[in-house]
C-alpha positions as CSV (number, residue, x, y, z in Angstrom):
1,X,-4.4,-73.7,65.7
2,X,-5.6,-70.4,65.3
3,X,-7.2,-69.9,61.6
4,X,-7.2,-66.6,59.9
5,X,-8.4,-65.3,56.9
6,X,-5.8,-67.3,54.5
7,X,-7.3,-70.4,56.0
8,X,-10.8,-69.7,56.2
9,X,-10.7,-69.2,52.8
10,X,-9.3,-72.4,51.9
11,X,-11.8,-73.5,54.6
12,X,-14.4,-72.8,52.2
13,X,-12.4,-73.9,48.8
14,X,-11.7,-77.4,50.6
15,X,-15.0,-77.7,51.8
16,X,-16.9,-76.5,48.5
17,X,-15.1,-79.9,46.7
18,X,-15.3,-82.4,49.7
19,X,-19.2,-81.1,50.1
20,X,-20.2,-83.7,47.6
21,X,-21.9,-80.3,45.7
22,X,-24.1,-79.4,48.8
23,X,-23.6,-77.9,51.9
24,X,-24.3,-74.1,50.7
25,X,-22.6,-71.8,48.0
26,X,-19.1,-70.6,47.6
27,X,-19.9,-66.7,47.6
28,X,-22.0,-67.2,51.3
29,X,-18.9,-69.0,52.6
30,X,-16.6,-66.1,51.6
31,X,-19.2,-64.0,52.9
32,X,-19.1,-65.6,56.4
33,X,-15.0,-65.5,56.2
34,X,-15.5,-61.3,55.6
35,X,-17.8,-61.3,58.6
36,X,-15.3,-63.6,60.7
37,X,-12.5,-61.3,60.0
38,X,-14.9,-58.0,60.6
39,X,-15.8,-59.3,64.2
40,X,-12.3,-60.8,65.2
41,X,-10.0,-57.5,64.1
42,X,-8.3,-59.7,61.9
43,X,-7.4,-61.8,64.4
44,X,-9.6,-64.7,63.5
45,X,-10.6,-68.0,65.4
46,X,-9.1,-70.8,67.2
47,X,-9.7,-74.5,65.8
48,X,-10.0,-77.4,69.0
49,X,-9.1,-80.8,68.4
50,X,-9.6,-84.0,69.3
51,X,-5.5,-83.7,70.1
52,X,-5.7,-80.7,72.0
53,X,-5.7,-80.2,75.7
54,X,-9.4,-79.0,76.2
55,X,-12.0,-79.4,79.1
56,X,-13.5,-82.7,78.4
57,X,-16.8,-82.0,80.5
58,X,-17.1,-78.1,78.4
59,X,-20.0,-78.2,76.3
60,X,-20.7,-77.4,72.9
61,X,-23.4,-77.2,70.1
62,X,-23.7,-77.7,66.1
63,X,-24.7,-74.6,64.1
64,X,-26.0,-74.8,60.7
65,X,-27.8,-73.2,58.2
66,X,-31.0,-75.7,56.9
67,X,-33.0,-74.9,53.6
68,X,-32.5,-75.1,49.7
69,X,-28.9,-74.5,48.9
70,X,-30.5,-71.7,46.5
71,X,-32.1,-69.6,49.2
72,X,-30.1,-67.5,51.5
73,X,-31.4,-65.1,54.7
74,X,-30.8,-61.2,53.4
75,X,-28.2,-61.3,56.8
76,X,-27.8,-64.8,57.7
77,X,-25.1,-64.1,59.9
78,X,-27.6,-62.6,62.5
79,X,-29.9,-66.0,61.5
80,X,-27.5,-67.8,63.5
81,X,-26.4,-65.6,66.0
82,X,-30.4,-65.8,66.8
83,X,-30.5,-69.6,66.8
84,X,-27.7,-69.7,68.8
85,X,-29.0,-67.4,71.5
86,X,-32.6,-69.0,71.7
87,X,-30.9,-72.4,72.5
88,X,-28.3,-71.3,74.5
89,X,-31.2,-70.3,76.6
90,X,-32.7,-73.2,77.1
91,X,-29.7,-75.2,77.3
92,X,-28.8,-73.3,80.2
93,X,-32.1,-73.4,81.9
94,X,-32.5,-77.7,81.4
95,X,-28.6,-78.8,81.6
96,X,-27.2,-76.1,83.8
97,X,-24.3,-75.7,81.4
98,X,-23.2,-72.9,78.7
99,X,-21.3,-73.3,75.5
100,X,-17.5,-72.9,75.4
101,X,-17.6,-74.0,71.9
102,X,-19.3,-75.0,69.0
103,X,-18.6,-76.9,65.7
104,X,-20.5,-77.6,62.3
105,X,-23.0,-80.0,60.7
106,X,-21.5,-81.1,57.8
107,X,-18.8,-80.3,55.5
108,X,-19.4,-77.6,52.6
109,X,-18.6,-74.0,51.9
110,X,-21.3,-72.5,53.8
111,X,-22.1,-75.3,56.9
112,X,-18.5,-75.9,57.3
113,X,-18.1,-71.5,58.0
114,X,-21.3,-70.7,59.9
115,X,-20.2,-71.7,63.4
116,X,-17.4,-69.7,62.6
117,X,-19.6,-66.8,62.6
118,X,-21.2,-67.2,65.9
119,X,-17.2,-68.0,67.2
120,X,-16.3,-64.7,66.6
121,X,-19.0,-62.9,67.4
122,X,-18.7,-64.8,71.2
123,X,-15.2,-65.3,71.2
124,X,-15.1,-69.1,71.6
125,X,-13.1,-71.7,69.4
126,X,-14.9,-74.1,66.9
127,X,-14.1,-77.7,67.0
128,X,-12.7,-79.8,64.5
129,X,-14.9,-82.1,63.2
130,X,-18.4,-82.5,62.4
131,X,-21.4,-84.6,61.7
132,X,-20.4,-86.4,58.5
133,X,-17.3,-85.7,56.7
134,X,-19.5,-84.0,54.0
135,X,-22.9,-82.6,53.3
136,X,-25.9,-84.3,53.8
137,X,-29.6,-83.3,52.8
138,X,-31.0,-84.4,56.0
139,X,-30.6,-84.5,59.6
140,X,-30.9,-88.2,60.4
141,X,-28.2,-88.9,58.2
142,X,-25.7,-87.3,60.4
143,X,-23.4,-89.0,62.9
144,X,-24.7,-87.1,66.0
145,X,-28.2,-87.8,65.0
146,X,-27.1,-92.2,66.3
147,X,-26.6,-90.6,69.9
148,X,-29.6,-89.2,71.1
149,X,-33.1,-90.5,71.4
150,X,-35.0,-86.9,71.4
151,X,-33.5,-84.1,70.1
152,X,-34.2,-80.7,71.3
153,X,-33.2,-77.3,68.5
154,X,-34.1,-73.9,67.8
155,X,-34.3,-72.9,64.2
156,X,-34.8,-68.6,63.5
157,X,-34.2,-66.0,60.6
158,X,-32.2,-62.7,60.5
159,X,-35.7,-60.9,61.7
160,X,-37.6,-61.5,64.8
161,X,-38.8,-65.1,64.0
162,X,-37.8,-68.6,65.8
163,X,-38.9,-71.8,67.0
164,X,-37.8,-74.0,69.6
165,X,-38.8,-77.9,69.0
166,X,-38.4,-80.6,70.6
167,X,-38.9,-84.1,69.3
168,X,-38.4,-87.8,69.6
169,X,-35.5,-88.2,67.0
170,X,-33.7,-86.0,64.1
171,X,-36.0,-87.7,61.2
172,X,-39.3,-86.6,63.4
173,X,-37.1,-82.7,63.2
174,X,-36.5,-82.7,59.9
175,X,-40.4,-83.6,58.8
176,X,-41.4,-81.1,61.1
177,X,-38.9,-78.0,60.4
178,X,-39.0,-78.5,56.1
179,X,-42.0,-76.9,56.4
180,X,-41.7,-73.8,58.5
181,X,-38.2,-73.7,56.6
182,X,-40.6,-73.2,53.3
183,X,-42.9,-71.0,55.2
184,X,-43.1,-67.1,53.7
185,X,-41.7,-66.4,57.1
186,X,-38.3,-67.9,56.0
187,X,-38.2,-68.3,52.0
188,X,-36.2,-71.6,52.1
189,X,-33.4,-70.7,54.5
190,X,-32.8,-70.6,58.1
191,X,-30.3,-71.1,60.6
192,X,-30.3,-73.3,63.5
193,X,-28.6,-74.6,66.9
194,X,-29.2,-78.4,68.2
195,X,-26.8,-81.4,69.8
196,X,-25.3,-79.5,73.0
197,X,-23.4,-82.1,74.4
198,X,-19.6,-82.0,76.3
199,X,-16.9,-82.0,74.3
200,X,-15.8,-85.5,74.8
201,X,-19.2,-87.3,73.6
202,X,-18.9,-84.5,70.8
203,X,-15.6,-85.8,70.0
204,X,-16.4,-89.1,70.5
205,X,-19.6,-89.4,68.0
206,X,-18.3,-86.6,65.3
207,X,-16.4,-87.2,61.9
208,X,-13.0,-86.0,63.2
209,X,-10.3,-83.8,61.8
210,X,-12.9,-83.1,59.2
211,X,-12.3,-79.1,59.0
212,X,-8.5,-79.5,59.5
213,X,-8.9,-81.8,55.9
214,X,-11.0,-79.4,53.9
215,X,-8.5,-76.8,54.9
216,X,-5.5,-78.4,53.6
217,X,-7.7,-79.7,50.1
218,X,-8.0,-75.8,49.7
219,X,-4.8,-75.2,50.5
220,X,-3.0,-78.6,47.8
221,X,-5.7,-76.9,45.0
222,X,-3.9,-73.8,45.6
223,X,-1.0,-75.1,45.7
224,X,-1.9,-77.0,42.5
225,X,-2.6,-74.6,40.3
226,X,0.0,-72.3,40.9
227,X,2.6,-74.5,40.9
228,X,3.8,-73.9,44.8
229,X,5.8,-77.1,45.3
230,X,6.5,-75.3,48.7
231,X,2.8,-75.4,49.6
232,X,1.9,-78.7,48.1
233,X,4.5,-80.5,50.3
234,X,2.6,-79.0,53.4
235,X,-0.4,-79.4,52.4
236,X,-0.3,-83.1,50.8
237,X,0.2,-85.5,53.8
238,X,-3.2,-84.2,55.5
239,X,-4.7,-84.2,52.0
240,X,-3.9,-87.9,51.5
241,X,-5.4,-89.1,54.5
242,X,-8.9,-89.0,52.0
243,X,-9.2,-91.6,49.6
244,X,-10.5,-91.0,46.3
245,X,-11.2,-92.2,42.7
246,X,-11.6,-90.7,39.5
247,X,-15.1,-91.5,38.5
248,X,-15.4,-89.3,35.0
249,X,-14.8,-86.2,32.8
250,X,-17.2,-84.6,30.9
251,X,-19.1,-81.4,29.6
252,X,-22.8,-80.4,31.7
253,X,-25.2,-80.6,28.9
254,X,-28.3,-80.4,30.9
255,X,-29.4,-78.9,34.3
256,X,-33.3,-80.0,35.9
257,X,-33.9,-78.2,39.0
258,X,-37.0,-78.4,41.0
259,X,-37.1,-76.9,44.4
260,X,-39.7,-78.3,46.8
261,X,-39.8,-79.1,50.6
262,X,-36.9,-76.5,51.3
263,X,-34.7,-78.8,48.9
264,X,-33.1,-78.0,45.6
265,X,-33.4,-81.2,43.5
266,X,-31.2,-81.0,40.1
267,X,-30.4,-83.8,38.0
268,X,-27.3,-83.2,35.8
269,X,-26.2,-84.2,32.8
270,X,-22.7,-84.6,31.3
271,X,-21.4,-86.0,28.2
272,X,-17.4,-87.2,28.0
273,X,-15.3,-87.0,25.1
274,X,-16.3,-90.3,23.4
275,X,-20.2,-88.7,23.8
276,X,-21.3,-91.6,26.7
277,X,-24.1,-90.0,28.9
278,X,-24.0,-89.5,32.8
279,X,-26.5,-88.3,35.0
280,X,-25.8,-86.7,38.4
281,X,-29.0,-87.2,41.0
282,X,-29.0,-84.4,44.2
283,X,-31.1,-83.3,47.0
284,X,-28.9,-80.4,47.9
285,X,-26.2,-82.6,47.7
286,X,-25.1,-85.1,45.5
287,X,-26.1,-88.6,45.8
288,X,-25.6,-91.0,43.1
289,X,-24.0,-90.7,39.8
290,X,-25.3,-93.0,37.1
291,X,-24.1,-94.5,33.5
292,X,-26.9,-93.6,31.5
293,X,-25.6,-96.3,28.7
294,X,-24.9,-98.9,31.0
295,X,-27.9,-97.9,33.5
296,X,-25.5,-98.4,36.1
297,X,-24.9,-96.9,39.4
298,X,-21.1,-95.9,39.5
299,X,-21.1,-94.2,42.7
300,X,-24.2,-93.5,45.5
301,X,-23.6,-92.2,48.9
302,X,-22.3,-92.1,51.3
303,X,-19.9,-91.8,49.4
304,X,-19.0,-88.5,48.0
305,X,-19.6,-86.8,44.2
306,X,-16.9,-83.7,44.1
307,X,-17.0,-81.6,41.4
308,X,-13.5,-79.5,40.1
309,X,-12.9,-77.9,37.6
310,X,-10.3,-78.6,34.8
311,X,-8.6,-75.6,36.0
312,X,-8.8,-77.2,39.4
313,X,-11.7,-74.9,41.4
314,X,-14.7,-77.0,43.4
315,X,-18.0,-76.4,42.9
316,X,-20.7,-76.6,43.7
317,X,-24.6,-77.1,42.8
318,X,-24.7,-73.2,43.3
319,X,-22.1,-72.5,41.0
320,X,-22.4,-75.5,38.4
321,X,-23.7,-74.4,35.3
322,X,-24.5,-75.6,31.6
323,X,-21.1,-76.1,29.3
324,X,-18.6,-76.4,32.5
325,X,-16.1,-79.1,31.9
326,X,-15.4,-80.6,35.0
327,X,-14.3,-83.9,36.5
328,X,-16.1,-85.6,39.2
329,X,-14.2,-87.3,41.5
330,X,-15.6,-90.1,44.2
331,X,-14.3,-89.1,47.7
332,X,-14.5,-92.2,50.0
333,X,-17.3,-91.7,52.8
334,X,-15.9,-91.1,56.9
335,X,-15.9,-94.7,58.7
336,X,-18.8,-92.9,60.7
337,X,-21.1,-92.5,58.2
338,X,-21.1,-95.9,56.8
339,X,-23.1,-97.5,59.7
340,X,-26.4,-99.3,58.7
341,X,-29.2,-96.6,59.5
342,X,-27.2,-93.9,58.1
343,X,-26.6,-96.0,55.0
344,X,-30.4,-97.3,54.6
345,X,-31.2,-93.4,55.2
346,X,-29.2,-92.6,51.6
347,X,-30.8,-96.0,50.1
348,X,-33.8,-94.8,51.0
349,X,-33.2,-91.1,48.9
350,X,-31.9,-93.1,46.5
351,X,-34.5,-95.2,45.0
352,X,-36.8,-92.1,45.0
353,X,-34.9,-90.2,43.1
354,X,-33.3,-92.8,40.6
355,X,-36.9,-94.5,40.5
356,X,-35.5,-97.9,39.7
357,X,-33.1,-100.6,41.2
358,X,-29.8,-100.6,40.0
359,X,-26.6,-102.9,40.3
360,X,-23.5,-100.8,41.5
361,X,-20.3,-100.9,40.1
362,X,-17.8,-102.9,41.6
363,X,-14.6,-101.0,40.5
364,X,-13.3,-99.0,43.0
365,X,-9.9,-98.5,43.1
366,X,-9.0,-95.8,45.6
367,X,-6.0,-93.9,45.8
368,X,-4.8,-91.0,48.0
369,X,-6.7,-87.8,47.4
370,X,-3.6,-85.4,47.4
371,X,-1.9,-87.7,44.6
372,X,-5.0,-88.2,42.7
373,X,-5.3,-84.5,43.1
374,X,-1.6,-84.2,41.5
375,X,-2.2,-86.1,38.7
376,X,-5.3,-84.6,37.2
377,X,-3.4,-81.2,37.6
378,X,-0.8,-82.5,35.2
């Protein structure tokens, strides 16, 4: 499946809602889909899946951009091509192997499109699937992050700068790269290349099908609200392989945002129509909304917090803004990403930011995402 510019930029609509607000802004994703289409001649970039026929003993690596969701590298694109290139390096130099391909992090608007970047600057394809199924504020709390007991990465900026670390596990990375990431030598944002592995045990240990997904959400939104029954039939099968609830509707009335540690941490405040309070917690991403009446969790992650607009457009925490009316929807978390350590890893964000234990709410009643999709848009 060859994805041009069309589909990269539904790539980066479908990605912005199913990001649970994190995983970068809109406007950099759109950016990275210009750059695609600059370096490909139109052309564009081939999507690998697990279905394909493909070299099962190739090797590829994750690319990602790391930092506050706020802060973005003047030319990020060459950020990664230079993270790319320092590990690519090494890799070649300890394994004996290059990269035939590479795939993303996470799920959002900008993670989901920066290995995108690198494919068409090297002419490789990008795999479908990636670490979680959405975005996630740290490393530890992706699925590759279970498979490896050191983990070697190189992080850099657009200029001359960049690091190659080696540590004993993705938690021990992530303690020691928050800092440089803050560091005046990278203001918040950098890019960075880590988990070569073949593509079988990439496969094997990813969230699958996870790009193929957000590209379709973009495409049924689309579909949605311009009334393209054509389109919504194509797109709504894939679509509805995501479950999903409603979880509320509401007006943002209030907006705290710290940033710290190479983090943006908001909390968010909407009122509904009958004036009940809820507050929406992130680091990056979105990780628990809560009933401020009932002080009562109604969704946490791993689960996911989507935002969309009542005209039906995602957001995200870059674009969300005071007096938006928008609907938050609960995606249901990727099989993967419900095992125990990732799950205590969210806990654990959890109670620091809520503060206090809460009960969660036991009504979830899931439906597909594509018809739950159709019937807010009527």
């Amino acid at each position: 499946m060859r994805l041009k510019e069309k589909d990269l930029k539904n790539l980066v609509y479908g990605a912005a809602f199913l990001g649970s607000g994190g995983g970068g802004a809109i406007s950099t994703g759109l950016d990275f889909v210009k750059t695609v289409i600059k370096n490909t001649k139109g052309e564009g970039v081939e999507l690998l899946s697990a279905e394909d026929i493909f070299n099962a003993h190739d090797h590829a690596c994750v690319i990602c951009d790391i930092g506050a969701i706020s802060a973005i590298e003047e030319n990020q694109s060459q950020a990664i091509i230079n993270a790319y290139n320092v590990f690519e390096k090494w890799y070649f130099k300890n394994k004996e192997k290059k990269f035939s391909s590479v795939l993303p992090i996470e799920t959002g608007p900008e993670n989901s499109l920066a290995p995108f970047v690198l494919a068409s600057k090297k002419n490789i394809p990008v795999l479908n699937a990636d670490g979680a199924g959405r975005a996630v504020p740290e490393l530890s709390l992706c699925t590759f992050a279970l498979f490896e007991n050191s983990v070697t990465a190189s992080i850099a900026n657009d200029q001359t700068d960049w690091m190659l670390v080696n540590t004993t596990d993705a938690s021990s990375l992530d303690n020691m790269l928050r800092p440089v990431t803050e560091s005046p030598a990278f203001h918040s944002s950098a890019s960075m290349a880590l988990w070569g592995a073949s593509l079988q045990q990439h496969f094997n240990n990813a969230a699958t099908g996870t790009l193929k997904n957000a590209i379709m959400t973009g495409y049924l939104l689309e579909a949605l609200r311009n009334k393209d029954q054509s389109l919504e039939k194509e797109a709504l099968p894939e679509v509805n392989k995501l479950q999903a609830r409603k979880l509320v509707s509401g007006k943002v009335t209030d907006i705290q945002h710290q940033q710290k540690n190479a983090f943006d941490f908001e909390l968010i405040t909407l009122k509904t129509s009958d004036n009940q309070l809820f507050k929406v917690y992130t680091q990056n991403e979105n990780l628990v909304l809560i009933d401020s009446s009932e002080k009562q969790i109604i969704c946490q992650a791993p689960e996911s917090i989507c935002y969309l607009t009542q005209s039906l457009h995602p957001l995200t925490n870059s674009e969300i803004k005071l007096n938006d009316n928008i609907h938050l929807i609960g995606v249901a978390s990727n099989p993967k990403l419900t095992t125990p350590q990732i799950v205590k890893g969210f806990d654990g964000l959890i109670k620091t930011l809520v503060g206090s234990t809460m009960s969660e709410s036991s009504d979830k009643n899931y439906l597909p995402l594509g018809s739950l999709l159709k019937g807010i848009a009527k």
